[in-house]
PyMOL CGO cylinders between C-alpha atoms (Angstrom):
from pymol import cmd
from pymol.cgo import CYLINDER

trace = [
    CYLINDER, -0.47, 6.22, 33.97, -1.39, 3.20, 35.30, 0.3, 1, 1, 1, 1, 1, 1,
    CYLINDER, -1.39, 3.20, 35.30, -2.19, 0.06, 33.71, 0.3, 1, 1, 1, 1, 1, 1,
    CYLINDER, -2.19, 0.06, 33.71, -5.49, -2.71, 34.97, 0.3, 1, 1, 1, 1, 1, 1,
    CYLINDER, -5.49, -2.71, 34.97, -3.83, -6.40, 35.99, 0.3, 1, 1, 1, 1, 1, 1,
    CYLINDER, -3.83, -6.40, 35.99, -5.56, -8.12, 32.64, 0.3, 1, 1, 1, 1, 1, 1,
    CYLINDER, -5.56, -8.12, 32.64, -4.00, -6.02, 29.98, 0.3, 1, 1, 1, 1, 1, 1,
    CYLINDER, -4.00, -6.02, 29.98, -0.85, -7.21, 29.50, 0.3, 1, 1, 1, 1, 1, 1,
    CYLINDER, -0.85, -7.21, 29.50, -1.33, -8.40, 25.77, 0.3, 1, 1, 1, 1, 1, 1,
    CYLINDER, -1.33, -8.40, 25.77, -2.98, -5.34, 24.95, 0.3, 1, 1, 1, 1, 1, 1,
    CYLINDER, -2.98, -5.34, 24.95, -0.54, -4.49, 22.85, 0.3, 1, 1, 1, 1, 1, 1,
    CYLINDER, -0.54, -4.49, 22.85, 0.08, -7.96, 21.41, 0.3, 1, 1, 1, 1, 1, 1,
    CYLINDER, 0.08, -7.96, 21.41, -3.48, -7.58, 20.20, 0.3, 1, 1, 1, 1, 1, 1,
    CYLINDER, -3.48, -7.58, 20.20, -3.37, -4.61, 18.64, 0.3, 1, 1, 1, 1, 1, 1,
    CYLINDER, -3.37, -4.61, 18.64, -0.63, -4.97, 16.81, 0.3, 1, 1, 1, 1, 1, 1,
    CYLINDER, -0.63, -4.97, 16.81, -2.03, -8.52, 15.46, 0.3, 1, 1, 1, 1, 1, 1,
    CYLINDER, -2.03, -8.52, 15.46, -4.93, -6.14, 14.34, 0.3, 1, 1, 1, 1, 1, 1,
    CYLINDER, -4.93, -6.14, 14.34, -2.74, -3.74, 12.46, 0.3, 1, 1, 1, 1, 1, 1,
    CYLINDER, -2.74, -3.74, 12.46, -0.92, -6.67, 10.61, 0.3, 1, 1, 1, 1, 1, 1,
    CYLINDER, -0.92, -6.67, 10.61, -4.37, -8.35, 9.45, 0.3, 1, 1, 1, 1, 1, 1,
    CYLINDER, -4.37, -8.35, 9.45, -5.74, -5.30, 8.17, 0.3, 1, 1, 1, 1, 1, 1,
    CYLINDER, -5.74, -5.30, 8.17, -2.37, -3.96, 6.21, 0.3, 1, 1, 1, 1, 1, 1,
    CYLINDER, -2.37, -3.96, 6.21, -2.66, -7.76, 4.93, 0.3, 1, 1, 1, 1, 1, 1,
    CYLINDER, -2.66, -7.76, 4.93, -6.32, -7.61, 3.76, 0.3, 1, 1, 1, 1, 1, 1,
    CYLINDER, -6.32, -7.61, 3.76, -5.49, -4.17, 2.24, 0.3, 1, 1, 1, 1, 1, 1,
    CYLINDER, -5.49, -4.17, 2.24, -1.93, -5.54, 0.72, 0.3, 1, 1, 1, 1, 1, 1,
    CYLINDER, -1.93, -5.54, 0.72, -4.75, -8.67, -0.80, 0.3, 1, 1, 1, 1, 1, 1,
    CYLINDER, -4.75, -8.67, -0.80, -7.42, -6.50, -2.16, 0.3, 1, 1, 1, 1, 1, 1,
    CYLINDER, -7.42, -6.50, -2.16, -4.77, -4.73, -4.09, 0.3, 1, 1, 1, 1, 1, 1,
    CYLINDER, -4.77, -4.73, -4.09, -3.16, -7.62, -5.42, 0.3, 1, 1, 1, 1, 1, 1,
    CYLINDER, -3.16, -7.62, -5.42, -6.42, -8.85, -6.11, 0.3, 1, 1, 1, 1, 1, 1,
    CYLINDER, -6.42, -8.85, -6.11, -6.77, -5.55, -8.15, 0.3, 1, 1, 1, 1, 1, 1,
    CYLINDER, -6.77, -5.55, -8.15, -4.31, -5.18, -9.58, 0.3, 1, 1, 1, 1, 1, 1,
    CYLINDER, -4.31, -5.18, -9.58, -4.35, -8.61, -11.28, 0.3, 1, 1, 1, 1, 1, 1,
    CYLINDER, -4.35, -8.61, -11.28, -7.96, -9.34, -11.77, 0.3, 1, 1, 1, 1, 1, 1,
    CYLINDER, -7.96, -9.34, -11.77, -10.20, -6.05, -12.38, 0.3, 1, 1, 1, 1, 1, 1,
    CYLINDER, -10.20, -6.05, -12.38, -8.27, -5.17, -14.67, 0.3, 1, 1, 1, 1, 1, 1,
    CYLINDER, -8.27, -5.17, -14.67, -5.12, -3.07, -12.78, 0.3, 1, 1, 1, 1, 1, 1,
    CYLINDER, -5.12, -3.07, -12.78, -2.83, -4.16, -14.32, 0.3, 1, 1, 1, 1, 1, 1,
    CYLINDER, -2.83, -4.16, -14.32, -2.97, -2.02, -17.40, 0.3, 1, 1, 1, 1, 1, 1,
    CYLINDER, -2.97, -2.02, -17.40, -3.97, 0.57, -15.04, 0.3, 1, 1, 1, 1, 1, 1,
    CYLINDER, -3.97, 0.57, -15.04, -0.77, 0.38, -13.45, 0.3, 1, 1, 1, 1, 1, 1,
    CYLINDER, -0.77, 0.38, -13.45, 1.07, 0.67, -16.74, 0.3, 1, 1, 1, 1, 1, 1,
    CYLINDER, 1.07, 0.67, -16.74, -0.66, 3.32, -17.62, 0.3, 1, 1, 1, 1, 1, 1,
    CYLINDER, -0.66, 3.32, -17.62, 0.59, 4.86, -14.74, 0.3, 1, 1, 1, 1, 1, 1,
    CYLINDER, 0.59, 4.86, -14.74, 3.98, 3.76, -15.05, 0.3, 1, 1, 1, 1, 1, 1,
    CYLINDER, 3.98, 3.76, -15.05, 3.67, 5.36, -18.35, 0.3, 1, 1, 1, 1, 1, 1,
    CYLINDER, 3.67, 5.36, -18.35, 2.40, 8.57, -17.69, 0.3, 1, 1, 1, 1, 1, 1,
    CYLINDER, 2.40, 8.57, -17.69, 4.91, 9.04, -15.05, 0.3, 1, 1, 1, 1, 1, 1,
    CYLINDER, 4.91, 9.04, -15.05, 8.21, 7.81, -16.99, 0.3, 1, 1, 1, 1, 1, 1,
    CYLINDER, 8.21, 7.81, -16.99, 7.35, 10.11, -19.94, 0.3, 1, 1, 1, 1, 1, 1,
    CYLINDER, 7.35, 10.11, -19.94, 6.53, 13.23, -17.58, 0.3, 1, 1, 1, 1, 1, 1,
    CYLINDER, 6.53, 13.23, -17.58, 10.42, 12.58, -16.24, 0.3, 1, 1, 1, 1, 1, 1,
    CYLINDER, 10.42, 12.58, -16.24, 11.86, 11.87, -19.34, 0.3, 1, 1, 1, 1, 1, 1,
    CYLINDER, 11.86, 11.87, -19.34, 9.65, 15.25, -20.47, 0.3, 1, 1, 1, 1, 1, 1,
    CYLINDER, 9.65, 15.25, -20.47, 11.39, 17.30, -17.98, 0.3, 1, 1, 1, 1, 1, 1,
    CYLINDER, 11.39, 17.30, -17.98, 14.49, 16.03, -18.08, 0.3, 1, 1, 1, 1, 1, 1,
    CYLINDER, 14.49, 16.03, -18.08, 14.69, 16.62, -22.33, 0.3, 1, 1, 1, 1, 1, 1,
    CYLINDER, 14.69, 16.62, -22.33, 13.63, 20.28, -21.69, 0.3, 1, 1, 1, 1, 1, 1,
    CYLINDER, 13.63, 20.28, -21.69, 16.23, 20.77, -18.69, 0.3, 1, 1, 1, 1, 1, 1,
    CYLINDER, 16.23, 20.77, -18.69, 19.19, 19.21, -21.07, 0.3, 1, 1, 1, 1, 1, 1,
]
cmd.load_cgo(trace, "trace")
């Protein structure tokens, strides 16, 4: 493989790119999560999941 003289921070780029999208994704979730009402959501979830264990683990013991 081999490489043109002018791409040397090719890489350093594209990595940038990866970090400022996983940050705008890591900020709409907050946003979410807090604002639009996530939050409850999220318990909900939290909920739903905790009781399923506990569920399983009552009819195991």
């Amino acid at each position: 493989m081999f490489r043109f003289k002018n791409d040397s921070g090719q890489a350093t780029t594209e990595y940038a790119l990866v970090l400022l999208g996983a940050a705008v994704i890591a900020l709409l979730v907050i946003a979410w999560a807090t604002d639009g009402g996530g939050a409850g959501r999220i318990g909900e979830l939290f909920d739903t999941v905790l009781s399923g264990i506990f569920d399983r683990t009552d009819a195991v013991g």
